[in-house]
C-alpha positions as CSV (number, residue, x, y, z in Angstrom):
1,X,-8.6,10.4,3.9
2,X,-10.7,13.1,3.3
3,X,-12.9,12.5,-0.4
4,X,-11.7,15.5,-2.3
5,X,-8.1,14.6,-1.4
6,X,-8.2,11.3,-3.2
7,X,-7.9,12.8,-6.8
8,X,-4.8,14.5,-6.2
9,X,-3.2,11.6,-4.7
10,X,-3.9,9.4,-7.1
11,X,-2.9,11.5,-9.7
12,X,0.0,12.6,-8.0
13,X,1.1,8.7,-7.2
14,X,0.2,7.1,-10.7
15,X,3.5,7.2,-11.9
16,X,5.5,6.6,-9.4
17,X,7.9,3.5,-9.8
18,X,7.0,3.0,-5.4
19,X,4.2,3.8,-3.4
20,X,3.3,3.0,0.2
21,X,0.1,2.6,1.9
22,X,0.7,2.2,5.9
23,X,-2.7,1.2,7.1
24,X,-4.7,0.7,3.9
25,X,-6.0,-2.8,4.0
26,X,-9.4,-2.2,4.5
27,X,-9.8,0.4,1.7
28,X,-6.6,0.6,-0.1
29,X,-4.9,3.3,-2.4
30,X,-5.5,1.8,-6.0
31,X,-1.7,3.3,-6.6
32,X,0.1,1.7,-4.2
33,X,2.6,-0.6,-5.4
34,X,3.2,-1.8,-1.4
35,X,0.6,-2.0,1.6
36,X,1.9,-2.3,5.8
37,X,-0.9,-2.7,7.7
38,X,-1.7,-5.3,10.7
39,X,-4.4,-7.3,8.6
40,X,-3.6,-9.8,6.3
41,X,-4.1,-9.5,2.5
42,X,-7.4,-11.7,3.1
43,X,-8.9,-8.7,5.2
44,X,-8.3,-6.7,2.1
45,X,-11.5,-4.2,1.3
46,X,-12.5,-2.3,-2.5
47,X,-10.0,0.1,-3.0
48,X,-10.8,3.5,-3.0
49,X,-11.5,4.4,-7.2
50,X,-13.2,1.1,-8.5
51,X,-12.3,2.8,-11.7
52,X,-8.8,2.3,-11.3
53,X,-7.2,-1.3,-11.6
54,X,-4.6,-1.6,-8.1
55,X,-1.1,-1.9,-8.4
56,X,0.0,-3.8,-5.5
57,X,-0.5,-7.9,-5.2
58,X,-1.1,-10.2,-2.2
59,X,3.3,-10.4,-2.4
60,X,3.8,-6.9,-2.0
61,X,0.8,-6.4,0.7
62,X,2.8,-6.7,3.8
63,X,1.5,-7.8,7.4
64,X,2.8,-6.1,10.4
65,X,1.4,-4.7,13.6
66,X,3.5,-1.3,13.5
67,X,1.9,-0.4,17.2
68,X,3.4,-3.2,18.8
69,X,5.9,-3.6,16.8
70,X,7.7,-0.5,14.9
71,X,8.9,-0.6,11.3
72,X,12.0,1.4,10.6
73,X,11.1,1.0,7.0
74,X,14.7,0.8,5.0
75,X,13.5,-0.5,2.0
76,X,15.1,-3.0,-0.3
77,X,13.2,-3.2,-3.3
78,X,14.6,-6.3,-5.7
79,X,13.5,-7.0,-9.1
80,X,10.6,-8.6,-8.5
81,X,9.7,-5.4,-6.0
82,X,9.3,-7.8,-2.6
83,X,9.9,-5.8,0.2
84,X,12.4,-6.3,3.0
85,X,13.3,-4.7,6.2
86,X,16.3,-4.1,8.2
């Protein structure tokens, strides 16, 4: 992501109720509420704005190699906002 982009995401995403970051793991979007990404929650790097507490949790970080294994991402979000696929 280019630097003078992130502002406008963020602000953009902040109140969103869902937001996905495919591919974020090693420097997350603090506004995500979900991360896909083939490394697992341990690889996970500083998020983008330190200044910005993350939304999303080790349960909502999911690990999946979409390359070798695609994602057709129908998303079932529950109360507890865990993420399932069809």
């Amino acid at each position: 992501m280019l630097r003078e982009n992130l502002r406008p995401i963020l602000d953009r995403t902040a109140e969103l109720p869902y937001v996905l970051d495919v591919g974020g793991m090693a420097a997350p979007l603090n506004t995500a509420t979900h991360i896909l990404d083939a490394l697992g929650f341990r690889a996970i790097g500083a998020p983008l704005d330190p200044t910005i507490p993350p939304r999303f949790s080790e349960a909502t970080c999911i690990q999946r190699d979409i390359c070798k294994k695609p994602c057709h991402f129908a998303m079932i979000f529950s109360t507890t906002h865990s993420v399932r696929t069809r």
